[in-house]
C-alpha positions, 0 to 999 in steps of 0.5 A: 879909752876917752872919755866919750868911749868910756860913756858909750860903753857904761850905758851898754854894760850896766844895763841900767834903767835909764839906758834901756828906756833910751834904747826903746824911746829910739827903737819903738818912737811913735810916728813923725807927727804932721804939721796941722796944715799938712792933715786933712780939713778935721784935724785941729791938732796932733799931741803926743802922751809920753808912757812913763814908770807904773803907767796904765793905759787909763792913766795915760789916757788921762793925763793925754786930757780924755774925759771920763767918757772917751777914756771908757770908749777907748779902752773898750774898743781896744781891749779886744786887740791889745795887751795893756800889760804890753804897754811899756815905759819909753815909748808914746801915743800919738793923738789927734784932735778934731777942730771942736776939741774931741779925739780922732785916732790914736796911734801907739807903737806896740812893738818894732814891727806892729802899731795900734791903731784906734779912730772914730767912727759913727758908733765910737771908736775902732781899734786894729793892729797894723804890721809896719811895712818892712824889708828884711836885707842880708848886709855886710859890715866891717870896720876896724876897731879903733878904741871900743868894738862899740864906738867902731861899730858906730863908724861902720854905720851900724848900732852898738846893738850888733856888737852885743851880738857880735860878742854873744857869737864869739863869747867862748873864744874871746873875752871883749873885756880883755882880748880886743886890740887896737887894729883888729878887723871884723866882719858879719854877714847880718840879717837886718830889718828896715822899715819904711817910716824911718825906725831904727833898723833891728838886727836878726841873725848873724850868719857869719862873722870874722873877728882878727884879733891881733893876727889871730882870725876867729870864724863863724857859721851859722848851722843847725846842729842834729837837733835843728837848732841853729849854731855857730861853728868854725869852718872846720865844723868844731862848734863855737859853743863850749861848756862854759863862757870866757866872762861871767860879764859882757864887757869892759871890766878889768880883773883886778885880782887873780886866782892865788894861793897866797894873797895879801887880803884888801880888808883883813890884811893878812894873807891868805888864799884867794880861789877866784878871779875878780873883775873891777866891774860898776855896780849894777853891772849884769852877771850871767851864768858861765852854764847852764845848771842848777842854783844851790844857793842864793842869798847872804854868806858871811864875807862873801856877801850876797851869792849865788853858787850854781851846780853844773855838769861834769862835777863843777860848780861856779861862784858869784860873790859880792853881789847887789842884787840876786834874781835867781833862787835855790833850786831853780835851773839857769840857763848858759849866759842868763842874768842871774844878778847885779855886780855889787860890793856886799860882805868883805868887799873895798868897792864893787866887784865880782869875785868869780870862783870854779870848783870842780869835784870840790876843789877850787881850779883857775878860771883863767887857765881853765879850757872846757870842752866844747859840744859835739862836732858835726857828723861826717854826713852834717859836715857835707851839708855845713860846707855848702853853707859855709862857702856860701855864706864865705862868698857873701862877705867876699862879694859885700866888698864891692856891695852898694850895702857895705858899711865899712870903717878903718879899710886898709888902703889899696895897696896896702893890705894887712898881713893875712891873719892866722885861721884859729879852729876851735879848740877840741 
């Protein structure tokens, strides 16, 4: 992996601070600000006022150079349609000045699909909330991957957000910290919002995917369960989710250490039994619960350092050892793939890490064997109706080949195709 890959791949995993304000500043940027000349006769001037850590609106306000009076306008004008809680770090207000030095408007942006909108009038100001205009298209994307599933996303000409989803859609099959092979091939069929001033595009829901991995080729469907509730399933109709993940992490971490009966201890050195998986994971890197189910305990235990233990069905339970951070209690319901806590080095540790560990009726079982069940399958009478999806969704990924909306990477020349990959159904 080079060094720019490597890059890439540590601001999307950490999940840290500074990556996620960058995320927002691209994705929620205030408006291009016009040149004077190019605004109307009133106008003097357009400045921005950046929103920083622990910013209240006055305080942005402030320091954007409104007197105590303006300050006390604005704010009354807007309380009535906007959350100054929602006010977030990353983002920025657009103010323009008159020629005698006095505000105009303000234009903040509330989130990707709505801005603030505040202007003088004659008996102050007014303030409303305006949609931006958008259009919601149904697109292809393929590539092949050629390093990280990040950076061949990018030469697709898509965000590295897609791949997160990408990922999120077939985290029961694969593990992207393990299972990506130089020359593997995917597709989606993606939902993607465009907006008319230019903002980065958001991505919706994916309806179908293909993953190649190594000759091996993993599917995808969107379809609602009984339930209503929208899944993935193979095209036979098995569901794509199972009791548990493949990774307590999302991506690029290495284990370092397998479950052994008898390993030689990295601080004691003495042998002894190692019951869990470890991945050489940053520190500050986001750990998530492999299932839903219930905390029995968060805090500090001996050696293991700061831990979170987490009683699910079936008799198992899951082990997160050596963390940072903890943001879950004891008794609090989690639910599959939420973040419960930060990769760390705590107890009897040599650097950051997890030390992952399943338990199931009391006695400690390999994770890296271990083969859960997956949810209920289709009825015969929801199979009938998933088929018409299914081909539908299949025709559309045929037809992006030819598509103008097509963004592809790594295609194979004309002539030479590769060798039709095995169709993997989901596992029972």
């Amino acid at each position: 992996m080079s060094p720019t890959q490597r890059a890439a791949a540590a601001v999307l995993i950490a999940g840290a601070a500074a990556a996620t304000a960058s995320v927002l500043s691209q994705r929620y940027a205030a408006p291009p600000i016009p040149h004077p000349a190019q605004a109307a006769g009133a106008w003097q001037a357009f400045t921005t006022a950046p929103v920083l850590a622990r910013d209240t609106f006055t305080r942005v306000l402030e320091r954007a150079g409104l007197s105590v009076s303006e300050r006390l306008a604005v704010v009354s004008a807007v309380r009535g349609c906007f959350d100054f809680r929602k006010l977030r770090p990353g983002t920025e207000m657009t103010l323009a000045w008159s020629r005698q030095g006095s505000l105009e408007s303000i234009v903040y942006p509330v989130d990707a699909d709505r801005r603030l909108h505040l202007s003088r009038n004659e008996r102050g100001f007014s303030a409303r909330l305006a949609e931006v205009p958008s259009t919601i298209r149904t697109v292809v994307a393929r590539g092949t991957i050629r390093g990280s599933l990040f950076a061949s996303m990018e030469r697709a000409g898509e965000r590295p957000e897609l791949a997160m989803q990408i990922a999120d859609v077939f985290a029961w099959d694969l593990d992207f910290y393990t299972d990506p092979r130089e020359g593997d091939e995917f597709e989606v069929l993606i939902e993607k919002k465009e907006y008319s001033n230019g903002q980065a595009p958001v991505y919706l829901r994916i309806l179908a995917a293909r993953y190649n991995n190594a000759g091996t080729l993993y599917e995808a469907f969107l379809f609602p369960d009984a339930d209503g509730k929208p899944r993935y399933f193979s095209r036979d109709g098995r569901a794509l989710q199972a009791a548990f993940l493949r990774s307590p992490l999302k991506f690029d971490a290495r284990i370092s250490s397998h479950f052994s009966f008898s390993r030689l201890h990295p601080v004691l050195k003495i042998r002894r039994p190692h019951f869990g998986t470890d991945y050489a994971a940053p520190a500050g890197a986001p750990v998530q619960a492999i299932a839903g189910g219930v905390v029995t305990m968060a805090g500090y235990n001996g050696g293991a350092g700061n831990m979170i233990a987490i009683r699910h069905a079936n008799g198992y339970e899951t082990q997160y050892l050596h963390l940072s951070r903890i943001f879950v209690r004891s008794g609090q319901r989690v639910e599959q793939g939420q973040q419960i806590g930060l990769v760390g080095s705590t107890g009897l540790s040599t650097g950051p890490h997890l030390d992952f560990r399943v338990r199931r009726n009391g006695g400690y079982v390999n994770f890296e064997r271990l083969r859960p069940p997956r949810l209920d399958p289709l009825s015969p009478a929801e199979k009938q109706a998933f088929a018409r999806q299914r081909d539908q969704y299949a025709a559309m990924l045929r037809e992006g080949c030819s598509s103008p909306e097509v963004l592809s990477a790594g295609a194979h020349p004309p002539g030479q195709a590769a060798s039709p990959p095995r169709v993997r159904p989901a596992s029972p």
